[in-house]
C-alpha positions in Angstrom: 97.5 -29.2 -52.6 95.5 -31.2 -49.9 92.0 -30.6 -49.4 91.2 -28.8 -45.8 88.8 -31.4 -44.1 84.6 -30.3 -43.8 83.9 -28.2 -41.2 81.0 -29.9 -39.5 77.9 -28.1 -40.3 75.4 -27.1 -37.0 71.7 -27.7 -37.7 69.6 -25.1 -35.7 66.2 -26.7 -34.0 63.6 -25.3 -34.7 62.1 -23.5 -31.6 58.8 -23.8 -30.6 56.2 -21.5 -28.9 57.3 -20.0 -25.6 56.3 -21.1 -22.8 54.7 -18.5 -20.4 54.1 -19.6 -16.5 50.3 -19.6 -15.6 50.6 -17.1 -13.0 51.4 -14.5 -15.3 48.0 -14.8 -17.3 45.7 -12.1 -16.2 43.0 -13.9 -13.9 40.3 -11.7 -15.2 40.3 -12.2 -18.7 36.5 -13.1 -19.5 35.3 -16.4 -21.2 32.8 -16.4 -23.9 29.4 -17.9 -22.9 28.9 -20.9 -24.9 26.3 -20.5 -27.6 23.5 -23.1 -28.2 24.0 -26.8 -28.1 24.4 -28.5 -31.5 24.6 -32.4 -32.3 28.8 -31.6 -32.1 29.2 -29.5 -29.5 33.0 -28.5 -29.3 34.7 -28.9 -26.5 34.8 -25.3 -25.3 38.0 -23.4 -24.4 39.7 -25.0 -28.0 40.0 -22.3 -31.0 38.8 -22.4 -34.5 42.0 -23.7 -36.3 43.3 -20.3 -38.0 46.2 -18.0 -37.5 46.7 -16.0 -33.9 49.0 -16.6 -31.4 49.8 -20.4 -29.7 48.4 -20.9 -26.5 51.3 -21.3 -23.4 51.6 -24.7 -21.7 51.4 -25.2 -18.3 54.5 -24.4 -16.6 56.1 -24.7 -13.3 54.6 -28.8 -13.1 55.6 -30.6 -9.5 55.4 -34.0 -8.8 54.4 -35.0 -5.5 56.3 -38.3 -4.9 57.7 -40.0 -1.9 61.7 -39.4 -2.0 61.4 -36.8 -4.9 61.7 -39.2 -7.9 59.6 -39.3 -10.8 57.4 -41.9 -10.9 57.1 -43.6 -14.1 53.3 -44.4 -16.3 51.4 -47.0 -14.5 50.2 -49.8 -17.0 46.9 -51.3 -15.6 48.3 -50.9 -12.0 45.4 -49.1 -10.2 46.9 -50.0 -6.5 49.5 -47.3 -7.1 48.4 -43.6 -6.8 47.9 -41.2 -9.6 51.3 -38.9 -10.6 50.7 -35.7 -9.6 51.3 -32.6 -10.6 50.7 -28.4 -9.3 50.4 -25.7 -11.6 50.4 -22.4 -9.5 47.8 -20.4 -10.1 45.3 -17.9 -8.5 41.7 -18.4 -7.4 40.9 -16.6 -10.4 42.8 -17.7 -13.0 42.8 -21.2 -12.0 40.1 -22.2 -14.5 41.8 -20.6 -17.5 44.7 -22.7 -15.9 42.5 -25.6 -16.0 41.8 -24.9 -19.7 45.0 -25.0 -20.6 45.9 -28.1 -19.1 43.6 -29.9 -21.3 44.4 -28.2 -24.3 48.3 -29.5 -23.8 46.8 -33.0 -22.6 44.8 -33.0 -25.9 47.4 -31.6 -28.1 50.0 -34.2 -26.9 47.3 -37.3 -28.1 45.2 -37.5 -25.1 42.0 -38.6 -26.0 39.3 -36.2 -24.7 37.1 -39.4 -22.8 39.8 -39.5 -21.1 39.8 -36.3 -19.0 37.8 -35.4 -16.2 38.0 -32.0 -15.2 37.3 -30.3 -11.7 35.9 -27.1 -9.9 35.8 -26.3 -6.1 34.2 -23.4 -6.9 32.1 -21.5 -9.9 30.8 -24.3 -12.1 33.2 -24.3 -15.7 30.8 -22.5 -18.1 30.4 -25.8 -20.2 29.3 -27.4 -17.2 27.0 -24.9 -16.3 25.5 -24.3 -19.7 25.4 -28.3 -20.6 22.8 -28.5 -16.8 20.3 -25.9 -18.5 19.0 -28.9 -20.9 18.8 -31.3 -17.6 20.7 -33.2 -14.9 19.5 -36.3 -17.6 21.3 -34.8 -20.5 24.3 -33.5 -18.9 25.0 -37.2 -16.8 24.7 -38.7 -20.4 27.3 -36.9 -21.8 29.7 -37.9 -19.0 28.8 -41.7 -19.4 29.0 -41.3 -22.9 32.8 -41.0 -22.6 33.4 -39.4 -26.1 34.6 -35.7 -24.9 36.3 -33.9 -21.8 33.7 -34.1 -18.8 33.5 -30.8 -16.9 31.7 -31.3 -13.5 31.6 -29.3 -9.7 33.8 -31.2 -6.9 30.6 -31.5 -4.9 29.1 -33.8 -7.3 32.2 -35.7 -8.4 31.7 -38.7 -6.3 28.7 -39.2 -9.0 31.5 -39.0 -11.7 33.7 -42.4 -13.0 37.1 -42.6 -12.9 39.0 -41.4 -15.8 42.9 -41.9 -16.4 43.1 -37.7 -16.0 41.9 -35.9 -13.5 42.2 -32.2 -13.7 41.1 -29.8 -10.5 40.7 -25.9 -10.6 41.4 -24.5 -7.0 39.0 -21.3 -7.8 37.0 -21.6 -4.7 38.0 -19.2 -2.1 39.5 -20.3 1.0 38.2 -21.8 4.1 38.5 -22.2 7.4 41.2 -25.5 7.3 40.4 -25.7 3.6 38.2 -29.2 4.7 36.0 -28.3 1.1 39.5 -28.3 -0.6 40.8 -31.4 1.4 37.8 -33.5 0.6 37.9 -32.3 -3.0 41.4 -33.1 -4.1 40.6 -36.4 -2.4 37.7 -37.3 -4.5 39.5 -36.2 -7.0 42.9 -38.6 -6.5 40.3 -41.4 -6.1 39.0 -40.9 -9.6 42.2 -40.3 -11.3 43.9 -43.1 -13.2 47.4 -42.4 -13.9 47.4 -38.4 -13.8 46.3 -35.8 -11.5 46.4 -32.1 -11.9 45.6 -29.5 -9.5 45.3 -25.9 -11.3 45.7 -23.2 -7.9 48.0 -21.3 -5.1 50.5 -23.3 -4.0 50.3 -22.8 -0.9 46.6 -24.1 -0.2 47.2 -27.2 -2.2 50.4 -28.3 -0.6 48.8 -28.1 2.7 46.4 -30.2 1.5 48.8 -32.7 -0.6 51.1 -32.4 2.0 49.1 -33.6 4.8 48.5 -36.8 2.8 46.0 -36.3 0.5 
C-alpha cells in the first residue's frame, strides 16, 4: 500500500511583547527621583534586569520625507537631513515617550554616546539632578560621550552633534510655537542620521511642516 505523502508541518513564531501606542500611557505616572551619583551612574529610566512586564515600543513612527518614501541610513553623508520620525504624545507624557524611545534605540544596539536627548520644557530628571554637582561636571559628562546625554532645548546649541537626536514636546504651547520652531530646529541641526520628536501631532507638524 503507498505511503500518503508528509503533510507539511507549520512552525508558529514566536510572538513577541505587544506593542502599546504612546498615547495610551497615562501621562501622570510619576518618575523616581534619581538617588545619589556614584562612579556608574545608570542611565536613568532603564530597569534592574529581573522579571516584570516588557516595556512597549514606540508606536505610530512617521517619516517626514519629500514624496512620502522612506529614506534609507545615510553613511557619512552629513549634507542630507536627518530621517525623521513623530511619536504622538501629550505634553505630559511626552518625556516618558522620550524614555522609551531610547530604551528601544538601546535595546536594538544603539550605543548610548550616541543619543542626545531633548526637552522644551521641564528639564529630564537626570538632567536636572546631574546640574546640582555643577554646570562643569554635568558638560563633562556630555563630552565624555560614554552614555545618553539629557539636556534643555535652550541650551542645546552648547551640545554636539550626535547621530540621534531625541526631542520631548512637554512644554506647553505658545503663541506660534516660535520656542518649539527654534527647538526642533536646533535639534535637526544636531542630529546625524535620526531624529525623534516625542509630542501632539498637531504642534509638531506645524512646525515640521512649515519646513523645519
Amino acid at each position: 500500500m503507498p505511503l500518503s505523502p508528509e503533510e507539511p508541518q507549520i512552525h508558529e513564531s514566536a510572538q513577541g511583547p505587544r506593542v502599546t501606542p504612546a498615547t495610551g500611557r497615562p501621562a501622570s505616572t510619576p518618575r523616581p527621583v534619581p538617588g545619589p551619583r556614584t562612579v556608574a551612574t545608570p542611565r536613568p529610566g532603564r530597569p534592574v534586569p529581573g522579571p516584570g512586564p516588557v516595556r512597549p515600543a514606540p508606536a505610530a513612527q512617521r517619516s517626514h520625507t519629500p514624496g512620502g518614501r522612506s529614506p534609507s541610513p545615510r553613511q557619512g553623508n552629513r549634507s542630507a537631513p536627518p530621517q525623521t520620525q513623530l511619536i504622538p504624545a501629550p505634553t505630559g507624557g511626552a518625556l516618558d515617550a522620550a524614555d522609551e524611545a531610547v530604551d528601544v534605540l538601546l535595546d536594538s544596539g544603539r550605543a548610548p554616546g550616541d543619543i542626545l536627548v531633548l526637552t522644551t520644557g521641564e528639564q529630564h530628571p537626570w538632567a536636572a539632578h546631574e546640574l546640582s554637582f555643577g554646570e562643569a561636571a554635568y558638560w563633562a559628562q556630555h563630552d565624555a560621550r560614554d552614555d545618553v546625554f539629557y539636556a534643555a532645548a535652550a541650551v542645546a546649541e552648547r551640545a554636539a552633534a550626535r547621530p540621534v537626536v531625541v526631542v520631548a514636546v512637554n512644554g506647553e504651547a505658545g503663541e506660534g510655537d516660535d520656542a518649539l520652531n527654534r527647538a526642533l530646529e536646533l535639534a535637526k541641526a544636531r542630529a546625524g542620521v535620526l531624529l525623534i520628536v516625542c509630542g501632539d501631532p498637531q504642534r509638531v507638524n506645524a512646525v515640521l511642516g512649515a519646513g523645519v
